[in-house]
N, C-alpha and C positions, 0 to 999 in steps of 0.2 A: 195449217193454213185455214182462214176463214173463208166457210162456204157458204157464207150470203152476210147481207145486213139483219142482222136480228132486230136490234134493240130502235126504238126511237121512243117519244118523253109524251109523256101526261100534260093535258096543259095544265097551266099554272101560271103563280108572279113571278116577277124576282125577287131575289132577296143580295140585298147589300150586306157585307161585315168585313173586319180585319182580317186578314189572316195573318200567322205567328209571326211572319219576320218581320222586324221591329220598323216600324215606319212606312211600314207598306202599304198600300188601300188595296182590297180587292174587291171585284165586281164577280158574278155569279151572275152568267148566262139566263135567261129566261127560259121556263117551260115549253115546248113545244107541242103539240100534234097535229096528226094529217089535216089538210083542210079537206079532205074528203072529195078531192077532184078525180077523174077518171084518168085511166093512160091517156097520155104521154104526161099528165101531169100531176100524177100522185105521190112526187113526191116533193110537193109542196108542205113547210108545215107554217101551223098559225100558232100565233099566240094569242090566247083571251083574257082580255083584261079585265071581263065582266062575263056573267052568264047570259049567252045567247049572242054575243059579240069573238071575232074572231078574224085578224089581220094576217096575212102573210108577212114574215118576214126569215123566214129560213128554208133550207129546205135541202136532202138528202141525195148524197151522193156514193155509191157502193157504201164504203164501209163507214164515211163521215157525214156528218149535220156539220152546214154550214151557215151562218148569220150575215146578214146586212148592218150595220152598225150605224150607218143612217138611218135607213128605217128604222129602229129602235133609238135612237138618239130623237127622230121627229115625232115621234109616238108619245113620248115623254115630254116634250117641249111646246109644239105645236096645236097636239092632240087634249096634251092633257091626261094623260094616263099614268099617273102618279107613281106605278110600278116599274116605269121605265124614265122617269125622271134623270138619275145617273149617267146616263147613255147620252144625255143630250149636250155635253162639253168636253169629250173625250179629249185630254191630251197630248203631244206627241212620249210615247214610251222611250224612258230614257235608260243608259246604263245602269246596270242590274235588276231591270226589268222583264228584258227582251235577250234572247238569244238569238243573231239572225242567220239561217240557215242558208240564204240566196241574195243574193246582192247585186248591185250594179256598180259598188264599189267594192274597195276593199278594205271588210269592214272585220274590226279585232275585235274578239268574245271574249278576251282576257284568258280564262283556267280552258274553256272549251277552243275548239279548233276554229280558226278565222272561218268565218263564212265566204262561200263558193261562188266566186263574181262574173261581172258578165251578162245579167241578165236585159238588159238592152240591147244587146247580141253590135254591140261596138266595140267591142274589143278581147283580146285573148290574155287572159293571166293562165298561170303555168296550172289552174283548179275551175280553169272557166268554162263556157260555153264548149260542147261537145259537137256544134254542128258546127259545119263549115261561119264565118264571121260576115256578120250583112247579108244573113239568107233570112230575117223574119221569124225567125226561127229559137229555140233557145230548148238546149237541153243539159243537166247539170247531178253532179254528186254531192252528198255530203254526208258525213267530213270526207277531205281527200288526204290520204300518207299517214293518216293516225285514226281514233277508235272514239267512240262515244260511249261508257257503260251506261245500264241502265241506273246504277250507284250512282253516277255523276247527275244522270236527270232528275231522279230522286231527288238530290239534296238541292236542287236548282229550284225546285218545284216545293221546297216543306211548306203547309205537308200534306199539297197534293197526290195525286197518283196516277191523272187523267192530263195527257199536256192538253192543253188548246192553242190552237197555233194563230197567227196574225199575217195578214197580206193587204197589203201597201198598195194598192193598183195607180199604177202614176201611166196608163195608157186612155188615149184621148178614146171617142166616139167610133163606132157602136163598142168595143171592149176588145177584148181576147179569149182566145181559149187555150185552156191547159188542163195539164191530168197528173199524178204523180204517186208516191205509194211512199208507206214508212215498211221498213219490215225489222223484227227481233234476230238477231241472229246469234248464236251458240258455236263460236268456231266456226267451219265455216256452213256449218246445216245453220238454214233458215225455217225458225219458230214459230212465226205468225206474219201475214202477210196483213197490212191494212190500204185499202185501194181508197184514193178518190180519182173515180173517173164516173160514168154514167150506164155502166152495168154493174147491176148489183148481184154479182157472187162470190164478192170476197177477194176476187184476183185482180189483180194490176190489169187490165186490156191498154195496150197503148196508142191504139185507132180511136178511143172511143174520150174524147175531150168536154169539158165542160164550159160552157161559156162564160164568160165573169162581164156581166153588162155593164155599163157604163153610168146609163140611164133608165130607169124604168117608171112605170105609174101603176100605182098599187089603188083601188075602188073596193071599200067596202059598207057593212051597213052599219051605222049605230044611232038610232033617233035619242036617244037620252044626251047624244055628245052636242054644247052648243058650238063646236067651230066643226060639223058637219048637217052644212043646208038640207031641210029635207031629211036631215040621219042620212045622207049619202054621203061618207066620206073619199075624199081622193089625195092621195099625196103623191107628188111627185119624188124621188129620190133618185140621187146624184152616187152612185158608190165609189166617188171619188173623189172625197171629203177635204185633201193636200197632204200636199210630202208630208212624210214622215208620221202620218196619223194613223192608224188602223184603219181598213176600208169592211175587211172581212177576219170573219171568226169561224173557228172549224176545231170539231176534236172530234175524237172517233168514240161513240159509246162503249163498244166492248173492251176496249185498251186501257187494262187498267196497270202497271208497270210491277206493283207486289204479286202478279202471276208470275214471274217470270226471274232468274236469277239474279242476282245484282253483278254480274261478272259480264251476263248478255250484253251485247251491244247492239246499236240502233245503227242502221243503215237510210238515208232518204233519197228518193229520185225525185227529180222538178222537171216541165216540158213544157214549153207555151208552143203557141205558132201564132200567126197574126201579129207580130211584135211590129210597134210603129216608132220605136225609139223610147217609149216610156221604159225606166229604171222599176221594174217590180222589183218587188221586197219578200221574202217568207219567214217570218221566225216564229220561234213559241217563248211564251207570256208567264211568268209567274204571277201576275196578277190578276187575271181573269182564270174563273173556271167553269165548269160542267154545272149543268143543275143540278140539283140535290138527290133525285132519282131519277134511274134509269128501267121502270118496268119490262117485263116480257111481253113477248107477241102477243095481242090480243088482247093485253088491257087496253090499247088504246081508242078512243070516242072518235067517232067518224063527226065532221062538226060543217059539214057542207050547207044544210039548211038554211037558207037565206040572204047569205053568199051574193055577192056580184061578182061575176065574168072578170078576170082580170086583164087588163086589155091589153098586156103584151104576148097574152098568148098566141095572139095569132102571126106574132111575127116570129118568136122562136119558140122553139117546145124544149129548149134543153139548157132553161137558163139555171145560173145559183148564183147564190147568194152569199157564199161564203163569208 
């Protein structure tokens, strides 16, 4: 089992290219590192589009980095940062795309197991919602009555090895919280545990929820940029872009699937609370993936220096971005 978050990324650009299945476009996450803030909020990361410039747009949860897809979509669009260009007309992911793990209907993955419905917490299928129905609440399995090899995820993902997963957030103002874990398992011993929640030691806590905002306002510095007055930039972002679009992106660095046997199978757990009737979604993506490296501790550049205050710090300390 994993006994902390190790890994998180170098900054850097992004890089666009194909990858091997035919007709497919894939996107390639952007470089990340710490923005160099103190507790409660270190585990913010930025991306730098330039040297001495550096935006929040993601940011670390136990075992996964998770992305805003708006803010990277207005980075490119609004901003003008040419290395996030691509981000900025996302979509909706269509069949043989997406896999989706959690649903609020019931949705058919074709060769993999139907996704696990329910997550509007309005209603019960025979693989749905685990808490009682209309308590705000949503907790969920997947797959339920059949297996998932890591062989199947493999060949879903060529020729990945890192999923990255995708969530839909269709829940109105201030957002939700939720937490949840993938784990490997070998019969029935479990291999590796990977947690998204907001303690970071590798284990599932299930007290410990992350927030998925709604809205936020992101201030930073860049005087060279002309659509930021002064070099004070601000954007506002909406992570809640419409059905059916990606809202957040998330993969676990240390998860790479050639560790592990092809016979292993994949277990997931889902849990929100604060459900207001919005229909969340979670699947993972063959078309988006991991940045290109993943270094160890302590290659990473602290990049806090000149920084503006992000201003929703001070209403929550435990937000992501997924």
């Amino acid at each position: 089992m994993k006994t902390k978050f190790k890994s998180m990324l170098k900054a850097g650009i992004l890089t666009v290219g194909l990858i091997s299945a035919p007709g497919v476009f894939g996107l390639t996450l952007p470089s990340v590192s710490s923005c160099g803030y103190a507790a409660p909020n270190d585990n913010l990361l930025c991306y730098s589009p330039s040297p001495g410039v550096s935006v929040y747009i993601a940011s670390s949860h136990d075992s996964f980095i998770s992305y805003s897809a708006n803010a990277m979509g207005q980075l490119g669009t609004t901003f003008g940062y040419t290395g996030l260009t691509e981000w900025g007309s996302l979509p909706s992911f269509g069949s043989g795309q997406i896999v989706k793990l959690f649903t609020f209907n019931n949705s058919n993955n074709g060769t993999f197991p139907d996704a696990t419905s329910g997550t509007n917490d309005n209603h019960h299928a025979s693989n749905a919602d685990l808490t009682p129905a209309h308590d705000d609440q949503y907790q969920g399995e997947w797959p339920v009555g059949s297996v998932v090899t890591v062989s199947a995820m493999l060949s879903f993902m060529t020729p990945g090895t890192t999923p990255v997963f995708t969530f839909d957030l269709n829940e109105g103002p201030p957002g939700l919280d939720l937490n949840g874990m993938l784990q490997i398992k070998r019969g029935s011993v479990i291999v590796d545990t990977f947690a998204f929640d907001n303690i970071a030691n590798g284990t599932y806590d299930p007290d410990s929820f992350v927030f998925a905002q709604h809205d936020v306002t992101v201030q930073w510095l860049d005087p060279a940029n002309p659509a930021c007055p002064g070099g004070v930039c601000t954007m506002d972002v909406n992570n809640n872009v419409g059905s059916g679009k990606p809202d957040f992106f998330a993969y676990a660095p240390d998860l790479n699937l050639n560790n592990y046997l092809p016979t292993d199978t994949l277990y997931f757990f889902l849990a929100m609370k604060d459900i207001e009737g919005g229909g969340e979604e979670l699947a993972f993506t063959n078309i988006v993936t991991p940045p290109p490296t993943v270094p160890e501790p302590g290659a990473l550049a602290l990049v806090g220096a000149g920084l503006l205050a992000l201003s929703f710090f001070h209403r929550r300390k435990d937000f992501h971005t997924i």
